[in-house]
C-alpha positions in Angstrom: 41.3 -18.5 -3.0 40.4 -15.7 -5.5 36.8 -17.6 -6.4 36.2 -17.7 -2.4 37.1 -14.3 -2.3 34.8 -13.4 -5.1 32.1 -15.1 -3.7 32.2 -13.1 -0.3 32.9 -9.8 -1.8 29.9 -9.6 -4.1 26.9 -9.3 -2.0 24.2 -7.1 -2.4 25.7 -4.0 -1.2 26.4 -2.6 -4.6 22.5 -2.7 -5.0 21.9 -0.9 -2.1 24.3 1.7 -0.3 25.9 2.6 -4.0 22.9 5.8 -4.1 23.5 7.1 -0.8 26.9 7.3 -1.5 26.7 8.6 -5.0 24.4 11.0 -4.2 24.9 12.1 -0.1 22.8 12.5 2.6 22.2 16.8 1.4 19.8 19.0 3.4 18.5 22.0 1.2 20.4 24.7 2.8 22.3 24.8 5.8 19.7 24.0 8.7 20.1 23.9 12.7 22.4 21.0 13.9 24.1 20.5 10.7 27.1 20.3 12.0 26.3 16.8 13.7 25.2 16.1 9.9 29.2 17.4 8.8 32.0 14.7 8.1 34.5 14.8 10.6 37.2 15.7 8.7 36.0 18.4 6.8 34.8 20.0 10.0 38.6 19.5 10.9 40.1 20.9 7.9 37.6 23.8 7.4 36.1 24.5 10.6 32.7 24.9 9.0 29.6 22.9 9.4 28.3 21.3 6.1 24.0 21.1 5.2 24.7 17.4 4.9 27.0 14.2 4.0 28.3 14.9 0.9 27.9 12.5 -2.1 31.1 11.6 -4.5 29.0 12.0 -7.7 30.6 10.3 -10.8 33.9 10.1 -9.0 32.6 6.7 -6.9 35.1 4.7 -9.2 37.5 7.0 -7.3 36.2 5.9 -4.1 35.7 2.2 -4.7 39.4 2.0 -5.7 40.7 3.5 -2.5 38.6 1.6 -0.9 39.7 -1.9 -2.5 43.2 -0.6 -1.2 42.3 -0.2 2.1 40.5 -3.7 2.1 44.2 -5.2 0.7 46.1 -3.6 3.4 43.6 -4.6 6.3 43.6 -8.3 4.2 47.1 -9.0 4.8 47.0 -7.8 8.3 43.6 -10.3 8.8 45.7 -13.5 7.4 49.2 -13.2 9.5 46.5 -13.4 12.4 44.9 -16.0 10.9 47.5 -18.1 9.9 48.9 -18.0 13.7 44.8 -18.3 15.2 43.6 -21.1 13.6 40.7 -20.7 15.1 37.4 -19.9 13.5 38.5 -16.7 12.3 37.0 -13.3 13.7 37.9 -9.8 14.8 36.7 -11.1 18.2 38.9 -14.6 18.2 41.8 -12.6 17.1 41.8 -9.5 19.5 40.8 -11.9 22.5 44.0 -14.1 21.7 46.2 -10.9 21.0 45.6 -7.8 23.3 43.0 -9.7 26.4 39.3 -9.8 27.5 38.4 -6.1 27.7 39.7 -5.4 24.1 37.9 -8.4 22.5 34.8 -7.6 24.6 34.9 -4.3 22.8 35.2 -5.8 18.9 32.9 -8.5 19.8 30.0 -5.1 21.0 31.5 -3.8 18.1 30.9 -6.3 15.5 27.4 -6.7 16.7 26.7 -3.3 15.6 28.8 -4.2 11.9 26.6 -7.2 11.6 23.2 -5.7 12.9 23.6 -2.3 10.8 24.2 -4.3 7.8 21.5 -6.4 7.5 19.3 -3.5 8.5 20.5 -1.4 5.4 20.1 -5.0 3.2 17.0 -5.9 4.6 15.6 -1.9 3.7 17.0 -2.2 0.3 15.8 -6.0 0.0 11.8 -4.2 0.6 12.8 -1.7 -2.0 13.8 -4.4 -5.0 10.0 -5.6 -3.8 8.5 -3.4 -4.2 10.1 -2.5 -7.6 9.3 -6.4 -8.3 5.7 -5.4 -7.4 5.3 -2.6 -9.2 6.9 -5.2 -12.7 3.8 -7.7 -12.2 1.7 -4.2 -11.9 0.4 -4.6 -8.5 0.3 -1.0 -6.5 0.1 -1.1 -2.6 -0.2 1.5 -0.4 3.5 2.8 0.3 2.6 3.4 3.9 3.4 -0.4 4.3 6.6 -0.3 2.0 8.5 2.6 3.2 10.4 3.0 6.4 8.4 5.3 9.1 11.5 8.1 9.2 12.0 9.2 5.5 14.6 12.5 5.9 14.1 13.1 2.3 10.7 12.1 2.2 9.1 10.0 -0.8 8.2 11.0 -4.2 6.4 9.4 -6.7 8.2 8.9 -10.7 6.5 12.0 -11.5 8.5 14.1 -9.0 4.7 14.8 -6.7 5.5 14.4 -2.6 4.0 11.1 -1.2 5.6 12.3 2.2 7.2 15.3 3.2 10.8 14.9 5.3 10.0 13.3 8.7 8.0 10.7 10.2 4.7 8.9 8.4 2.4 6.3 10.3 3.7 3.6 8.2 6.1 0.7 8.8 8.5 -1.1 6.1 6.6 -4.6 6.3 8.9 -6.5 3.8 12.1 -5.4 5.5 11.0 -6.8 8.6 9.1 -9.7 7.4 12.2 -10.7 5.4 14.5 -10.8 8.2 12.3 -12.7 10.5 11.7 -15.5 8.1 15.0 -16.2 7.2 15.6 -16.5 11.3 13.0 -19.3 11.2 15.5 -20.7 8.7 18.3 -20.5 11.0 16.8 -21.4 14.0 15.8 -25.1 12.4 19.7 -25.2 11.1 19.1 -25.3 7.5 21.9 -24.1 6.0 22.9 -22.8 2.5 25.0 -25.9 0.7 28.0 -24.8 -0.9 26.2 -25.4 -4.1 23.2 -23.0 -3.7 25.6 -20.4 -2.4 27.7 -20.7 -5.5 24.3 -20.2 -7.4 23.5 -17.4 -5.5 27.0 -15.8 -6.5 26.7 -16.1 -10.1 23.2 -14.8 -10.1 24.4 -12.0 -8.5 27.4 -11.3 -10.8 25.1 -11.9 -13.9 22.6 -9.1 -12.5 26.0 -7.1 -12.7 26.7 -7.8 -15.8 23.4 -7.2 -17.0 22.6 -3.7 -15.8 26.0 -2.9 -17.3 25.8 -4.4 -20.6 22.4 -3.1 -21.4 22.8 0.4 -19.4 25.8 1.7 -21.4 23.9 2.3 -24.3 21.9 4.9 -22.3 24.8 6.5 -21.3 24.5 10.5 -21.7 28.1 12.0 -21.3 26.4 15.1 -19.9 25.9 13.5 -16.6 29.3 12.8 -15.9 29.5 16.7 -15.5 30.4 17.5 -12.6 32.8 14.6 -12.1 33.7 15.2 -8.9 30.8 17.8 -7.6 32.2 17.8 -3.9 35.7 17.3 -4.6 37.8 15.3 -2.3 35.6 15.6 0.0 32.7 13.9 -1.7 35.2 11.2 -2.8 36.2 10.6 0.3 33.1 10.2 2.0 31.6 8.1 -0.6 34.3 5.8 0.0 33.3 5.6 3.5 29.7 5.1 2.6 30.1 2.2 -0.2 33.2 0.0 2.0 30.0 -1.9 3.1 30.1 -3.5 -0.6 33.5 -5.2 0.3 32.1 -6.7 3.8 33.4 -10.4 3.8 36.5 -9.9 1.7 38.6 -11.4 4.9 37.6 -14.4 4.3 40.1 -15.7 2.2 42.5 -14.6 4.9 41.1 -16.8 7.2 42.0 -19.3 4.6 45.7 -18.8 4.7 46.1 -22.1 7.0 44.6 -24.1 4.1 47.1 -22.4 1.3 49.6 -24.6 0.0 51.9 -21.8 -0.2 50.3 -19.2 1.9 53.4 -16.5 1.6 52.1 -16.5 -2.1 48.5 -17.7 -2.4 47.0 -15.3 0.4 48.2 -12.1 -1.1 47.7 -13.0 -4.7 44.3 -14.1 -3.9 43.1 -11.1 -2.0 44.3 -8.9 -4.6 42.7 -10.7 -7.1 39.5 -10.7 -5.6 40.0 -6.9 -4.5 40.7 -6.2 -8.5 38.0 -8.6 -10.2 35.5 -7.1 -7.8 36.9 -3.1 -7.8 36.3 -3.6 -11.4 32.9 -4.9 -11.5 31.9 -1.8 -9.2 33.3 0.4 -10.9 31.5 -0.3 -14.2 28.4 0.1 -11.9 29.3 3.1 -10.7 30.1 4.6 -13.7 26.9 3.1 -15.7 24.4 4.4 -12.8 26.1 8.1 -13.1 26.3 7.5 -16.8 22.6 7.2 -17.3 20.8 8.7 -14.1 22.2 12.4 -12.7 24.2 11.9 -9.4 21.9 13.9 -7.3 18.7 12.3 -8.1 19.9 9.1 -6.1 19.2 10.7 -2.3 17.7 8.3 -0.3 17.0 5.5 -2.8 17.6 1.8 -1.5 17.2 0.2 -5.1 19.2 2.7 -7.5 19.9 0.5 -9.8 16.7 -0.9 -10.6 15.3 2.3 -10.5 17.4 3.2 -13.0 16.2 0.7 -15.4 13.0 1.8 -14.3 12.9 5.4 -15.5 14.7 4.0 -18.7 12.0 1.6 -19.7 9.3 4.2 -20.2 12.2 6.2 -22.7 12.4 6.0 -26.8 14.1 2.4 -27.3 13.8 1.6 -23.2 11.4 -1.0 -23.8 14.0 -3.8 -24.4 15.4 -3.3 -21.0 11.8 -4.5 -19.5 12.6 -8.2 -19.3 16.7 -6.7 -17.9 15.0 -5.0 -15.5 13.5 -8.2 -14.3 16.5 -10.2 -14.5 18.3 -7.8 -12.2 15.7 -7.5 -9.5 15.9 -11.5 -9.3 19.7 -11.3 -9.1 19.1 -8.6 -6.3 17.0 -10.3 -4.3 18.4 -13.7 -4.3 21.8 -11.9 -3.4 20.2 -10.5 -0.5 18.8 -13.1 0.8 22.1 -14.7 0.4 24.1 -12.0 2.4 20.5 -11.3 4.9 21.2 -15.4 6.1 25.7 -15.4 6.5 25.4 -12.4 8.4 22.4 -13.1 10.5 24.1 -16.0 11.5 27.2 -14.3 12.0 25.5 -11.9 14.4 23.7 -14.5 16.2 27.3 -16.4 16.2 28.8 -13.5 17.7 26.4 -13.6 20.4 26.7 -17.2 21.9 30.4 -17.1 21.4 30.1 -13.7 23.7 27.8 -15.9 25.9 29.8 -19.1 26.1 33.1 -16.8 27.1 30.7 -15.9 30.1 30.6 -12.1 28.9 26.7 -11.7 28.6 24.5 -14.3 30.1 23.8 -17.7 29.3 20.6 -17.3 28.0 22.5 -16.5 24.6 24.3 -20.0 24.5 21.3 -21.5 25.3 21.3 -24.5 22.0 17.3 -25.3 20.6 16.7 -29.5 22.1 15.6 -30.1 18.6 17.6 -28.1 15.8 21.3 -27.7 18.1 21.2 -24.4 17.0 21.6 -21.0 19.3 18.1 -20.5 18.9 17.9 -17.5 21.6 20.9 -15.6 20.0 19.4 -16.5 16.7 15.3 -14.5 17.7 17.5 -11.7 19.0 19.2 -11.2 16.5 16.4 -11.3 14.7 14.2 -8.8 16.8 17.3 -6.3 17.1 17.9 -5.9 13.7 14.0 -6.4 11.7 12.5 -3.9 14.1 14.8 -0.6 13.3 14.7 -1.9 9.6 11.1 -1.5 9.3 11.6 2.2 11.0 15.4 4.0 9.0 16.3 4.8 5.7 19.1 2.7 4.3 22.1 6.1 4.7 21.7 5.6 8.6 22.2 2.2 8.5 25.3 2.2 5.8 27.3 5.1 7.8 27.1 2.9 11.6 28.2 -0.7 9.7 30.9 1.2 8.0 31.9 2.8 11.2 32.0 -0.5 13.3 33.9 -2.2 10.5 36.2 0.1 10.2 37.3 0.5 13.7 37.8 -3.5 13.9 39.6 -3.5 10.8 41.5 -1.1 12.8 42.0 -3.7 16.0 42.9 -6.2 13.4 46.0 -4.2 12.3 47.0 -3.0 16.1 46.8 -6.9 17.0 49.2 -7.5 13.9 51.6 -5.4 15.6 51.0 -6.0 19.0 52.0 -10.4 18.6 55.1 -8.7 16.3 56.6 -7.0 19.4 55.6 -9.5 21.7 56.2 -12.4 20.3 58.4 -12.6 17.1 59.5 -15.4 17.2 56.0 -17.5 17.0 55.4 -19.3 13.8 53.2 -17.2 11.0 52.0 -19.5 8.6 51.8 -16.1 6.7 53.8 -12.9 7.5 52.6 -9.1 6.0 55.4 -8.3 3.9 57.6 -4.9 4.5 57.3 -5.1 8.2 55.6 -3.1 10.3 54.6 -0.4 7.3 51.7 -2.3 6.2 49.9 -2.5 9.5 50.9 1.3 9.9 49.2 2.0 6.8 45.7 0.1 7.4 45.4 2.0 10.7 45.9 4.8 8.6 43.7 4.4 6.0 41.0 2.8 8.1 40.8 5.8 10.5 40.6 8.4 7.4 37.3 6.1 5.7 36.2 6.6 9.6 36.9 10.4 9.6 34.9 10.8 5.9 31.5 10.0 8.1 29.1 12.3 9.5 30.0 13.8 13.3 26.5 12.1 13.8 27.5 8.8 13.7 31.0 9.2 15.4 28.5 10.3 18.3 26.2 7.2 18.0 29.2 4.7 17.5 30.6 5.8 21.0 27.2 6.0 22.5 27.3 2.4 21.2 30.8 2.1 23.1 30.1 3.6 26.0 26.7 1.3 26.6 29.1 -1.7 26.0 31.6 -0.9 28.7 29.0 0.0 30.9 27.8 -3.7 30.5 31.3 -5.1 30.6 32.1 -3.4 33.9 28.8 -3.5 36.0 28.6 -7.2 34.5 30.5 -9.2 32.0 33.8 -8.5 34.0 32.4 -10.2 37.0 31.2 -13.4 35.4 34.5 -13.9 33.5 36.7 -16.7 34.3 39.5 -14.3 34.6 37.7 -12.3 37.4 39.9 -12.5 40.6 37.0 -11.6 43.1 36.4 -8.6 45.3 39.4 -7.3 47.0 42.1 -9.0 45.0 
C-alpha cells in the first residue's frame, strides 16, 4: 500500500509548481485590479487588496506539511467510500452513488478542470526542462518558440537583461504543446505504461530527488533562509495552496482499501506512510532550493530546480554538478511524461464515463474500430489542454487544478457524511476513525487551502461552474435516464 502510494504521490509536480509557490505570483507595487490578484482570505481578514499572490519563502516545509495533513484527512474519507463503492474509484463514482446526478455532474465538470489544469501546468514545465536539456547539449533556439505567449513577469536571460517585458509576445510554447499531443497518439492506439515501466519511471524520479538534494546542500548559504517566513502566515498558507498539486494521486491507495487484507489497519497506515515518506522528500527540496537560490528570484519559473543547478554550475567548485544537472533533467522529464499520460487518460476517462451516463453526448463514448479506445474523448482532451499550454505561465495553471481538487476533496468528505446519516448500517469495508470529526476536519482544512488562492481564480472556478450547470440544465438533464419528461 505505502509503495503504491509512493508511486502516485511523486510526480513531477515538485519540479514544477514548487517556484511559484516559493516565490508568489508579486506585482511591483500595488497596481489596478489587484484585488482580483489578493487571496481570499487575506482580503477577509484585512480588508485590503494585496500587489499579488504571496509566496511562503523558506517556510514551504511549513506548507508541504499542512498540506500532507490535509491529504491524510481527505485519504481516510476517500477509502470508507471506496471500501463501500467498489467501483473504479473517482470523486465522480463516489458522489454520483452518494448525493445523485446533479452533484456528480458537478465533480465530474469539476474534475475535468483538476485534470486539464494539471497537465497544462506539467506540460509548461515539461517545455521548460527542454529547454534547459537544450541549452546542456549547447543548442540555443529562439525563445519565441519555447515560452508561453502571456509571460506576467516577462523573461529574462541568466544575466538579468529583459527578453520580454510583462504581457503578451508573438510566440507560442511549441514543446508544451507538441508534448501533449504526442503522448495522445499514444493513448489513442491503447498502448499503455506496464506496471514495470511505471515502477521505472518512479525510481527515476525519486533518484532525481535525491540527487538535487545530495549534491545541492553543499551550496547551501544560510543567508537565504533569511527571511524565513517573508509573508508570514499568509505566505505559508498560500504556498500550501499552490504546491497541493505535488500530492495529486495520493488517493489511490484508498481506492485500494477493498484489496487490504486488513483494511481498518493497512489503509491508514499506508496513507500515512506515503504522506510521511513523500512530505519528507519535499521538504528536503524545499529547503535545498531556498537554501541555495533566494526565494524571490523563483517568480514565474517552471524548471526551478534545474535552474538552480544551472546558475550553480558556472560558480567556484559548481562544475561537478554538470553531469547532476543532467541526471535530474532526465529524471524530470521522464516523470512528466509519466504523470502527462495517467492524467491524460484520466481526463479523457472522465469524459466517456460523463458520456456513457448520457450527460454530454455520445460522440465522447464513441470507442476507435481499431485500438477500443475513447479515441474522441482522448483528441479532446488532447486539444483542450495542449492549446492553453502553449499560451499561460505555469502559476495560472497550478492555482485552477488546486482549486478544482480541493473542492472535490471537499465532495468526497460531505459524501462520507452524507451515506453515515443515511445509511449506517451499510457494510464499510473501512470506517474513518473518531466519527464524524475527521470528515468535519477535511471540509475544513480543504476550504482554508481553497481560501489561500487568489480572488481571481475563485472567479474563474465558478465561471467554470456556472458554464457547467448551464450545460447540465439546457442539456445533460434532459438526456439522463433519470429525466421524467416535460410536465412530470
Amino acid at each position: 500500500m505505502t509503495a503504491l502510494g509512493i508511486g502516485a504521490v511523486i510526480g513531477s509536480g515538485i519540479f514544477t509548481v514548487i517556484g511559484t509557490a516559493i516565490s508568489g505570483d508579486m506585482s511591483s507595487g500595488a497596481v489596478s485590479g489587484s484585488v482580483l490578484k489578493t487571496p481570499v482570505l487575506d482580503y477577509i481578514l484585512h480588508h485590503s487588496a494585496l500587489a499579488g499572490r504571496p509566496g511562503a519563502g523558506p517556510a514551504l516545509a511549513l506548507s508541504l506539511v499542512l498540506v500532507a495533513i490535509v491529504c491524510a484527512l481527505t485519504g481516510l474519507c476517500y477509502a470508507e467510500l471506496a471500501s463501500m463503492i467498489p467501483i473504479a474509484g473517482s470523486a465522480y463514482t463516489y458522489t454520483y452513488a452518494t448525493m445523485g446526478e446533479l452533484v456528480a455532474w458537478i465533480i465530474g465538470w469539476d474534475l475535468v478542470l483538476e485534470y486539464a489544469f494539471s497537465n497544462m501546468s506539467v506540460s509548461v514545465g515539461f517545455a521548460a526542462h527542454v529547454v534547459d536539456l537544450m541549452d546542456w547539449l549547447g543548442l540555443r533556439l529562439s525563445p519565441k518558440w519555447l515560452s508561453p505567449a502571456y509571460l506576467p513577469q516577462g523573461l529574462q536571460d541568466l544575466a538579468g537583461k529583459d527578453i520580454y517585458l510583462p504581457g503578451w509576445h508573438s510566440g507560442f510554447n511549441i514543446p508544451a504543446f507538441l508534448v501533449v499531443m504526442l503522448l495522445s497518439v499514444v493513448l489513442v492506439r491503447g498502448i499503455r505504461e506496464s506496471a514495470r515501466t511505471n515502477n521505472i519511471m518512479v525510481l527515476l524520479k525519486i533518484v532525481a530527488i535525491l540527487l538535487f538534494v545530495f549534491f545541492g546542500i553543499g551550496f547551501i548559504h544560510p543567508g537565504n533562509y533569511h527571511p524565513f517566513s517573508p509573508n508570514g502566515w499568509s505566505g505559508v498558507l498560500t504556498g500550501g495552496s499552490i504546491i497541493f498539486f505535488t500530492y495529486i494521486g495520493f488517493d489511490s491507495v484508498s481506492t485500494a482499501a477493498e484489496e487490504c487484507k486488513q483494511p481498518q489497519r493497512d489503509v491508514p497506515i499506508g496513507i500515512l506512510a506515503t504522506l510521511i515518506i513523500c512530505t519528507i522528500l519535499y521538504c528536503a527540496v524545499a529547503i535545498v532550493l531556498t537554501g541555495i537560490v533566494k526565494w524571490d528570484t523563483m517568480v514565474g519559473d517552471a524548471a526551478p530546480v534545474v535552474n538552480a543547478l544551472k546558475k550553480l554550475s558556472v560558480l567556484p567548485g559548481g562544475h561537478k554538478l554538470h553531469w547532476v544537472r543532467l541526471g535530474v533533467l532526465c529524471g524530470a522529464l521522464l516523470g512528466m511524461i509519466s504523470s502527462l499520460l495517467v492524467f491524460q487518460m484520466g481526463q479523457a476517462r472522465v469524459w466517456f464515463a460523463m458520456s456513457r451516463d448520457r450527460l454530454l453526448p455520445d460522440w465522447f463514448s464513441v470507442i476507435h474500430p481499431r485500438f477500443r479506445t475513447p479515441a474522441n474523448a482522448t483528441w479532446f482532451a488532447a486539444v483542450l489542454v495542449a492549446i492553453p499550454a502553449g499560451l499561460f505561465d505555469v502559476g495560472t495553471f497550478a492555482e485552477l487544478s488546486n482549486i478544482g481538487t480541493l473542492f472535490a476533496f471537499v465532495l468526497v468528505s460531505v459524501g462520507v457524511l452524507v451515506l453515515r446519516y443515511r445509511e449506517p448500517a451499510r457494510r464499510r469495508g473501512f470506517r474513518v476513525p473518531l466519527g464524524p470529526v475527521i470528515p468535519m476536519l477535511s471540509i475544513i482544512f480543504c476550504t482554508l487551502l481553497m481560501a489561500g488562492l487568489p480572488i481571481l481564480t475563485w472567479l474563474r472556478f465558478f465561471a467554470w461552474l456556472v458554464i457547467g450547470l448551464g450545460v447540465y440544465f439546457l442539456y445533460s438533464r434532459k438526456r439522463s435516464e433519470f429525466y421524467p419528461g416535460p410536465g412530470a
